[in-house]
TIVO-195869 format. One line per 4 residues: number of its first residue (from 0); for each residue x, y, z of C-alpha. Coordinates in Angstrom, 1 decimal. Each point is the difference from the previous one (the first is absolute). Example, Ala and Ser with C-alpha at 12.3 -4.5 7.8 and 13.67 -1.06 7.14 Angstrom:
<recs>
0 = 12.3 -4.5 7.8 | 1.4 3.4 -0.7
</recs>
This chain:
<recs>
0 = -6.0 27.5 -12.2 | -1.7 -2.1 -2.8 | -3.4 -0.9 1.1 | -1.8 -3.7 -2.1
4 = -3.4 0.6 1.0 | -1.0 -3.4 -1.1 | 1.6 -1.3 2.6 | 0.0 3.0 2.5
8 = 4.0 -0.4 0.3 | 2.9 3.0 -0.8 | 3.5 -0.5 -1.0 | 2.6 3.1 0.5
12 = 1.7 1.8 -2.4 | 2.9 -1.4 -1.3 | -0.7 -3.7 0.7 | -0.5 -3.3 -2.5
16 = -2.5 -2.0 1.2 | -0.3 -4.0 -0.8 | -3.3 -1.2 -1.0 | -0.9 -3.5 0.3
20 = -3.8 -0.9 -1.3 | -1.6 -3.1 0.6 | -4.0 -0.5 -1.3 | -1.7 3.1 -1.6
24 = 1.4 3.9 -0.6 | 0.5 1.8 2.5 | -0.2 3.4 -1.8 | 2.9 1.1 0.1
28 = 0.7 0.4 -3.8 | -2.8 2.8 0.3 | 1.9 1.8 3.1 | 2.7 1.4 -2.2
32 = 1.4 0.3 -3.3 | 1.4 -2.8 -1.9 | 4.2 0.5 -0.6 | 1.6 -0.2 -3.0
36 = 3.2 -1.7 0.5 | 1.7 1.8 -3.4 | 3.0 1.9 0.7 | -1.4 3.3 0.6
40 = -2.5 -1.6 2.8 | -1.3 3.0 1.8 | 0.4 0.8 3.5 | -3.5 -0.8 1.6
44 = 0.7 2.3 3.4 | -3.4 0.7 1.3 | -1.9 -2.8 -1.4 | 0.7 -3.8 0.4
48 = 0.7 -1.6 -3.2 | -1.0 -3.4 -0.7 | 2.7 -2.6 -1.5 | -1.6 -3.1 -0.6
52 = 2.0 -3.4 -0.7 | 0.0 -0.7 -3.8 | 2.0 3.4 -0.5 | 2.5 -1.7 2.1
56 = -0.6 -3.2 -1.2 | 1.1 0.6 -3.1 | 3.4 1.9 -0.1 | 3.2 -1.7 -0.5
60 = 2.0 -0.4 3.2 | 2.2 3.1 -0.5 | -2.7 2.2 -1.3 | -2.4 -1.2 3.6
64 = 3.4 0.8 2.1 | 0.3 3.3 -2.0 | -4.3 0.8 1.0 | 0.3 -1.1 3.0
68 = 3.4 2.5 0.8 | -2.4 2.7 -1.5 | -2.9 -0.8 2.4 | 2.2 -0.2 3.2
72 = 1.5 4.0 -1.5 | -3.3 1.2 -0.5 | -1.1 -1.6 3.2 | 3.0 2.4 1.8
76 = -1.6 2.7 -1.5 | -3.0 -0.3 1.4 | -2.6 -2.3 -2.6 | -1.8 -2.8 1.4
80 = -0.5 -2.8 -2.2 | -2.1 -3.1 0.5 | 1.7 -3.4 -1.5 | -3.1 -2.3 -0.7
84 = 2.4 -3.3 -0.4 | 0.2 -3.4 2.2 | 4.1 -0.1 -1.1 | 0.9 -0.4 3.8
88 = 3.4 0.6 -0.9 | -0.9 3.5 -1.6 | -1.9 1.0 2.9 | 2.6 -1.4 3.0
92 = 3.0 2.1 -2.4 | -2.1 3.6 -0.3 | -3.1 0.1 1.8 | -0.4 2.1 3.0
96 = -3.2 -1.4 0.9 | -2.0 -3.3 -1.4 | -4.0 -0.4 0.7 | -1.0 -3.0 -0.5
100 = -4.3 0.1 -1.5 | -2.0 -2.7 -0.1 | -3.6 0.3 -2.5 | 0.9 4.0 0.8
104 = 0.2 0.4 3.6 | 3.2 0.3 1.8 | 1.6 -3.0 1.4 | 3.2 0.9 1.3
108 = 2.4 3.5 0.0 | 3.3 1.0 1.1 | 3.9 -1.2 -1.1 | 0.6 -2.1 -2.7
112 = 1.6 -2.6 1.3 | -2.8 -0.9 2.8 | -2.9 0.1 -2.1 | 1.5 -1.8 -2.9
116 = 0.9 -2.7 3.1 | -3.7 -0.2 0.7 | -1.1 -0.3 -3.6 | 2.5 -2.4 -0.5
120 = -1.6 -2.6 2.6 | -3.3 1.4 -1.3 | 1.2 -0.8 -3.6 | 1.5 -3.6 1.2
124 = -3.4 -1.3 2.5 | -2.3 0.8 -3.4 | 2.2 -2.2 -2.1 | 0.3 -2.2 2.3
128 = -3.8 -0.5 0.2 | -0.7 0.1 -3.4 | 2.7 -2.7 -0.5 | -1.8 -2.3 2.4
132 = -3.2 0.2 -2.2 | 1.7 -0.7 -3.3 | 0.2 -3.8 -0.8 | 3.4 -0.9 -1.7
136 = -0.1 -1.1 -3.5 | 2.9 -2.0 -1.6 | 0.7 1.5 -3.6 | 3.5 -1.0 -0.9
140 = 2.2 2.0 -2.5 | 1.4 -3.9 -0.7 | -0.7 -3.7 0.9 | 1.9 -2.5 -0.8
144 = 1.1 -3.9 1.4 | -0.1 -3.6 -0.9 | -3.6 -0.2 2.3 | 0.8 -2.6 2.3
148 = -1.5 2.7 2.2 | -2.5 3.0 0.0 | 0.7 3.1 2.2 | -4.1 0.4 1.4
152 = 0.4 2.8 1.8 | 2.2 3.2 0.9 | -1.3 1.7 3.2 | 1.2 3.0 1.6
156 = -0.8 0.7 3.7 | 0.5 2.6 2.5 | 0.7 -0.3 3.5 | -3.7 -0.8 1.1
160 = 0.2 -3.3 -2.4 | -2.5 2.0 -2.6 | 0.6 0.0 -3.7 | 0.9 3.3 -1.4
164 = 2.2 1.3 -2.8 | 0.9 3.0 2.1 | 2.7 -0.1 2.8 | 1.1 2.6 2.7
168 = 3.5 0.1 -0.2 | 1.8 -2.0 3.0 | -3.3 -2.0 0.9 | 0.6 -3.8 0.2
172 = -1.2 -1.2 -3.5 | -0.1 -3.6 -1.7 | -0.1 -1.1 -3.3 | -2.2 -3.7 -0.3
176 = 0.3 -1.6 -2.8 | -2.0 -3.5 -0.8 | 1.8 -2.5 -2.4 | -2.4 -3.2 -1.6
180 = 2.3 -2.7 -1.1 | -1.2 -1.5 -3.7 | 2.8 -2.5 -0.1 | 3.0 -1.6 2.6
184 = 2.5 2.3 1.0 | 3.1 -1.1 2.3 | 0.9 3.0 1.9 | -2.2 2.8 -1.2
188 = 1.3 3.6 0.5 | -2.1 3.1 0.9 | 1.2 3.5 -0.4 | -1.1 3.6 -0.1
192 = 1.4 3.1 -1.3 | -1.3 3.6 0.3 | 0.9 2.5 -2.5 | -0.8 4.2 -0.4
196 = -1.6 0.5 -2.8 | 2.8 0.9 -2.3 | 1.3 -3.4 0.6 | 2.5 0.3 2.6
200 = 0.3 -3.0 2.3 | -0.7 1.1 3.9 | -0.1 -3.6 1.2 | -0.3 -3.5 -0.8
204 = 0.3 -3.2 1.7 | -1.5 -3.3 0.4 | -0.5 -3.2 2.2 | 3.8 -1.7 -1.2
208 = 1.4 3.2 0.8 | -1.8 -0.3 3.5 | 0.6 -3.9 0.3 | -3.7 -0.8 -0.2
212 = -0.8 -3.5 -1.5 | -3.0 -1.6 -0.9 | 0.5 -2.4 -2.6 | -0.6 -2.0 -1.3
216 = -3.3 0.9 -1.7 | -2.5 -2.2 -2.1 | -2.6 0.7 -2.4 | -2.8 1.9 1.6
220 = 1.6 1.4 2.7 | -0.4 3.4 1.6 | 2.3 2.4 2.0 | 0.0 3.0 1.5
224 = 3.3 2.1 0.4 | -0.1 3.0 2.3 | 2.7 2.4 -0.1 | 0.2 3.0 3.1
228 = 1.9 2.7 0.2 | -0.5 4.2 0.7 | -0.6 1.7 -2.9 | 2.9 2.6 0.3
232 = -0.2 1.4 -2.3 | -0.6 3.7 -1.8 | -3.0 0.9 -1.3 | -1.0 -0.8 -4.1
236 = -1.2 -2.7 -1.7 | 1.3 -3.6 0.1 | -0.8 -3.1 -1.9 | 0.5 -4.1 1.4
240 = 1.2 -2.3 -2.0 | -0.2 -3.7 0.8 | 1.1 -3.9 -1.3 | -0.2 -3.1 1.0
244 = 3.4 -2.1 -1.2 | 2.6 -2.7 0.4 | 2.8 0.7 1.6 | 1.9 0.7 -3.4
248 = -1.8 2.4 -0.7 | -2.5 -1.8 -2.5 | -3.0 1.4 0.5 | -3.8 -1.3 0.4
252 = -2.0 2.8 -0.2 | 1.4 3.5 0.5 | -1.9 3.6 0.3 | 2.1 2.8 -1.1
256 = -1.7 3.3 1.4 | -2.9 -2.2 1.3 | -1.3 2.9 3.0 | 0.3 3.7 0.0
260 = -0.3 1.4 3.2 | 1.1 3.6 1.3 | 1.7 1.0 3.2 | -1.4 3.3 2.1
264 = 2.1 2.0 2.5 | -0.5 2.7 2.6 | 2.9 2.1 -1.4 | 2.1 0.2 -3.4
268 = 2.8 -2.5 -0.4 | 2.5 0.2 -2.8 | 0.9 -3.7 -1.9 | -1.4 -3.2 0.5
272 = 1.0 -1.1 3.5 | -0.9 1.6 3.3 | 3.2 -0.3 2.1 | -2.0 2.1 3.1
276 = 3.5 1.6 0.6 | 0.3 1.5 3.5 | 1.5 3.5 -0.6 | 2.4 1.9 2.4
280 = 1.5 3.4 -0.5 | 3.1 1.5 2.0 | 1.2 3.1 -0.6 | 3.8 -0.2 0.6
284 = 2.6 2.0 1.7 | 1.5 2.4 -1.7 | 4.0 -0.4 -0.3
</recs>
């Protein structure tokens, strides 16, 4: 057993344990000693040696599958190691055990895939709160239109109604955007459309598309569009864009990349959308 008396926990022989720290240092960097991740890394049996995430960080992905195949054989032969790292995905794949520390006391212990569960909600309430006390700027990457109209406002809002530029994803979210009209416009159009942050379109529509008319519109008026939906979505980072045009497609004022937001979730989610599949496993006959 491998005892880390700053924290007054052991670990057994021949075990990797996941480290997750939130706030200040635990001390666990001075528990044991620091690995060298060459290829002659020693065997540490006896002592728990500390693997902290920039050595992971930043290895090529053939050369971190190669370290990590040595940790899991050195592991077998009875080292411990400690993997100081919040790469969920690292830790669900190799970790025997995950503690989860918070300004260096322990928060939660015990199998990877419940703890990282917990810090996942953990992970997704914070944002979530801090999203609710950020106010949401418009900084467009592009404006352009003839300015028969001005887009006002961009608001994002979670299920309570509050503004916040962080969702939970599968809450029931709206996107509000105010239009000013600085000139007559027939049949104005008013459409939305998210994007990841690479640029990929997730979703886009607008109030033709949902056979909403308001028109016409004269100099000087205002209105307010309000477009709700869940946010299913994975977690990352999004952006809105949004325009006010004719039905043509002429625009009068449009905001390309207007609102970044950012969507949390309570578990990992490869991609963009989150389909919430319902999973069933049979094992069949044999013939």
């Amino acid at each position: 057993m491998i005892e880390f008396a700053p924290l007054g926990l052991t670990a057994p022989d021949g075990s990797i344990i996941g480290v997750i720290e939130e706030g200040g240092p635990s001390g666990l960097a001075a528990t044991g000693g620091t690995v060298s991740l060459g290829p002659e890394m020693p065997n540490p049996a006896g002592n728990a040696a500390i693997v902290p995430a920039f050595l992971l960080a930043g290895l090529d992905a053939v050369t971190k599958a190669r370290t990590i195949s040595r940790l899991v054989q050195l592991r077998r032969a009875g080292a411990t190691f400690v993997l100081l790292t919040h790469d969920e995905q690292l830790l669900e794949s190799c970790a025997d055990e995950v503690w989860w520390l918070r300004d260096g006391k322990l928060v939660g212990r015990g199998d990877p895939l419940e703890v990282l569960a917990h810090y996942r909600r953990h992970v997704a309430l914070v944002l979530r709160e801090v999203g609710r006390k950020q106010g949401v700027s418009l900084a467009p990457a592009l404006r352009d239109g003839d300015g028969r109209a001005v887009l006002t406002g961009i608001e994002l809002l979670g299920t309570d109604g509050s503004a916040t530029v962080v969702w939970r994803s599968g809450e029931a979210v709206a996107i509000r955007v105010t239009v000013r009209f600085t000139g007559d416009v027939a049949d104005p159009v008013i459409g939305i459309l998210i994007r990841t942050r690479i640029g990929l379109n997730v979703y886009g529509t607008n109030t033709e598309l949902e056979n909403i008319h308001f028109g016409p519109m004269r100099d000087g008026d205002t209105v307010r569009v309000t477009f709700r939906f869940r946010a299913e979505l994975c977690g990352g980072d999004y952006t809105v864009t949004a325009a006010s045009h004719d039905p043509d497609g002429v625009w009068h004022d449009w905001l390309e990349d207007a609102v970044a937001f950012a969507v949390a979730d309570e578990r990992y989610t490869a991609g963009v959308a989150n389909l919430r599949a319902k999973v069933v496993a049979e094992v069949l006959p044999r013939i």
